[in-house]
C-alpha positions in Angstrom: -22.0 -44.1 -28.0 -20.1 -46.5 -25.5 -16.6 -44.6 -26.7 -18.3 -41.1 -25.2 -18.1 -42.8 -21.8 -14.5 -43.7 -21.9 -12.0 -41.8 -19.8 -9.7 -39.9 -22.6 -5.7 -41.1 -22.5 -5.3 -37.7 -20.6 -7.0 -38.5 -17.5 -5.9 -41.8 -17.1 -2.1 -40.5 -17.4 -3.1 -37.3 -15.4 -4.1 -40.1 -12.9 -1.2 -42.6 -13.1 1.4 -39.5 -12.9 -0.8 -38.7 -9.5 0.0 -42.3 -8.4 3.4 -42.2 -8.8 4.3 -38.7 -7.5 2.2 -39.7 -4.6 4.4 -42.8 -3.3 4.0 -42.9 0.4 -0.1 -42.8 0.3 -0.2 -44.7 -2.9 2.4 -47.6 -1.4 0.3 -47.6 2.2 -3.1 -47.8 0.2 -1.4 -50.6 -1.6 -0.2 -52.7 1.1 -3.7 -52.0 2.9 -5.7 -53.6 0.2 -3.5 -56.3 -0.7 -2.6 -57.2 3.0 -7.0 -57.3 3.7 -7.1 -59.6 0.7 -4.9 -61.7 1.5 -6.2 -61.9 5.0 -9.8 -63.0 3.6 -8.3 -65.3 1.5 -6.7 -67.3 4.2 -10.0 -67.0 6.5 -12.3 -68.1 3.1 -9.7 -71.1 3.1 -9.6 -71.9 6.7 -13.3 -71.6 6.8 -13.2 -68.9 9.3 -14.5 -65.9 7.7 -17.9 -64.6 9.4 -19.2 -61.2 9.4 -16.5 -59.3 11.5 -13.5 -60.8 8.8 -16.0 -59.5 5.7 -16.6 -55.9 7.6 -12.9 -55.7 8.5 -11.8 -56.7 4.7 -14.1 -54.2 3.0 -13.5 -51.3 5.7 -9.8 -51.7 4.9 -10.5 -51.9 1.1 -12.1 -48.8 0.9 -9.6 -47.7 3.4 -6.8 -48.6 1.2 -8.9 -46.9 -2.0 -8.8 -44.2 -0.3 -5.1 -44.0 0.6 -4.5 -44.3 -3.8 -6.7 -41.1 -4.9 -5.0 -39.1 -1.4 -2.4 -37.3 -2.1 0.9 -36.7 0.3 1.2 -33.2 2.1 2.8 -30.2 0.5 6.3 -29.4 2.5 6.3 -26.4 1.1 4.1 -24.9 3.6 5.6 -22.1 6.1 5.6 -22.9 9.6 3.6 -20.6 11.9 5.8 -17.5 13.0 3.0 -15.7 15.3 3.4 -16.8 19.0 0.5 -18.7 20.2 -1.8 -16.9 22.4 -3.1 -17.5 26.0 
């Protein structure tokens, strides 16, 4: 029953072609969550983490999660031709 609960190959390479065609949020949600890692792992070894380095490293985390499943914005959308209104 455990192989009913596994993602088929599709989704995973549905998702993996989403990472890749989506470079600028995937790269920023990369560099996000490595850069709060590595800062947590130099305030774990300095003995310096407390409660405001652990909230800042998970907020950026999820932060950074975020940024991977986000996909860029379309440039294919027409501008606005209908002057604004006062």
């Amino acid at each position: 029953m455990m192989l009913d609960r596994m993602p088929s190959r599709c989704v995973i390479h549905t998702m993996i072609k989403s990472l890749l065609s989506n470079w600028k949020t995937t790269s920023a949600g990369v560099i996000m969550i490595a850069g709060a890692i590595i800062h947590l792992a130099f305030s774990i070894h300095a003995k310096t983490a407390n409660e405001n380095t652990w909230t800042i490293a998970i907020t950026s985390i999820v932060g950074g999660l975020g940024l991977l499943v986000a996909g860029d914005a379309s440039q294919s959308a027409p501008a606005s031709t209908q002057p604004p209104t006062s």
